[in-house]
N, C-alpha and C positions, 0 to 999 in steps of 0.2 A: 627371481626372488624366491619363488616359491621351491626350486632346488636346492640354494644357497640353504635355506631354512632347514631341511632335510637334512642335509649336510652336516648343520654346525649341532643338529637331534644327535646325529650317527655319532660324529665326535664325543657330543657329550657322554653318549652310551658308553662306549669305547673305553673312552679316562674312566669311569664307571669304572666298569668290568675289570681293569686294571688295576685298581685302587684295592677293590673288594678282595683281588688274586695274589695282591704283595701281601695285604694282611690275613690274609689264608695261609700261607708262605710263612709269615712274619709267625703268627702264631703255632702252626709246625714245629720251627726252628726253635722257638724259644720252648716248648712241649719237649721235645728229644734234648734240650739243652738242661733241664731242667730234671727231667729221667736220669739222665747221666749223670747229673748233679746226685740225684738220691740213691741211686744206686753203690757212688762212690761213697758214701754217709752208710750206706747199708753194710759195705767191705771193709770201711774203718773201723765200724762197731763190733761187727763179726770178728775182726783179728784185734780189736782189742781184749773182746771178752774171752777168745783162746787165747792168748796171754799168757803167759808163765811168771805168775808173780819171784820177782830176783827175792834171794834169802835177806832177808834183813840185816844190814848194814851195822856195825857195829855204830853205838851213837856216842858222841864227845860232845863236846863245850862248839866247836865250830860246826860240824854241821849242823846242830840244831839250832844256829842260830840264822843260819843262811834258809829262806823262804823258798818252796820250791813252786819252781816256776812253770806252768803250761804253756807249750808254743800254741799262737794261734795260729788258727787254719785258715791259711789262703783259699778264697772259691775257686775250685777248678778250673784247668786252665780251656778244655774244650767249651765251657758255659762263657766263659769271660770272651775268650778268643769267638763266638757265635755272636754275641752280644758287638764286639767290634767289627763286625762288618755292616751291622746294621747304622744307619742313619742318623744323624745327632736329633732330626724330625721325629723317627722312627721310638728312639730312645725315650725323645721328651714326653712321647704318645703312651708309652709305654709307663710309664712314671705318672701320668696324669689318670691311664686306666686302671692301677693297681693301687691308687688312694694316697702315693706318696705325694710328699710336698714339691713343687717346680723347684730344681736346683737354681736357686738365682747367683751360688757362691760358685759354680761349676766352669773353670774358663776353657777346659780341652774336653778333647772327647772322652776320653780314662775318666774323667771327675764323672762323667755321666752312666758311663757304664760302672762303676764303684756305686752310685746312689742306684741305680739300677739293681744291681746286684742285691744291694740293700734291703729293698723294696720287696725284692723275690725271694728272700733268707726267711723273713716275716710272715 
């Protein structure tokens, strides 16, 4: 009995120490995910602001009336693709520590890592 009880101590330890060392891990991964996220934001801004403004475009009746448009920017794909390997568990944990709301509308795991993503833009 009194081994058995040891035993199921040690185990508990165990899962412990394991748990503590994913989110050690966990928290790493999204650190470096998240640098490279800024860093790519730091090399857009840099080569936007070298830039070479184009000569100004003669203006007519049509292009002025056509609105111009910004692409948006896709998060990068090393943060998204770091962000999919982790756990839809790992994911929801991750959304409930950084103050977002539980995705209830999320049916795959992209829906989770987009509100994720979200979450960390913020």
């Amino acid at each position: 009995e009194q081994r058995r009880l040891e035993h199921a101590r040690h185990e508990a330890a165990r899962r412990q120490a394991q748990k503590a060392a994913a989110v050690k891990d966990l928290e790493e991964r999204l650190a470096k995910a998240e640098a490279a996220r800024e860093q790519q934001r730091r090399l857009r801004t840099d080569v936007e602001a070298a830039a070479v403004e184009p000569a100004p475009a003669p203006v007519d009746a049509k292009s002025a009336a056509e609105p111009v448009v910004e692409p948006t920017r896709a998060p990068t794909r090393p943060a998204r693709d770091a962000l999919r390997e982790l756990s839809i568990k790992q994911l929801r944990n991750i959304l409930a520590a950084r103050g977002g709301a539980p995705c209830t509308t999320c049916k795959e795991k992209d829906d989770l890592v987009a509100a994720v993503m979200a979450v960390l833009d913020d």
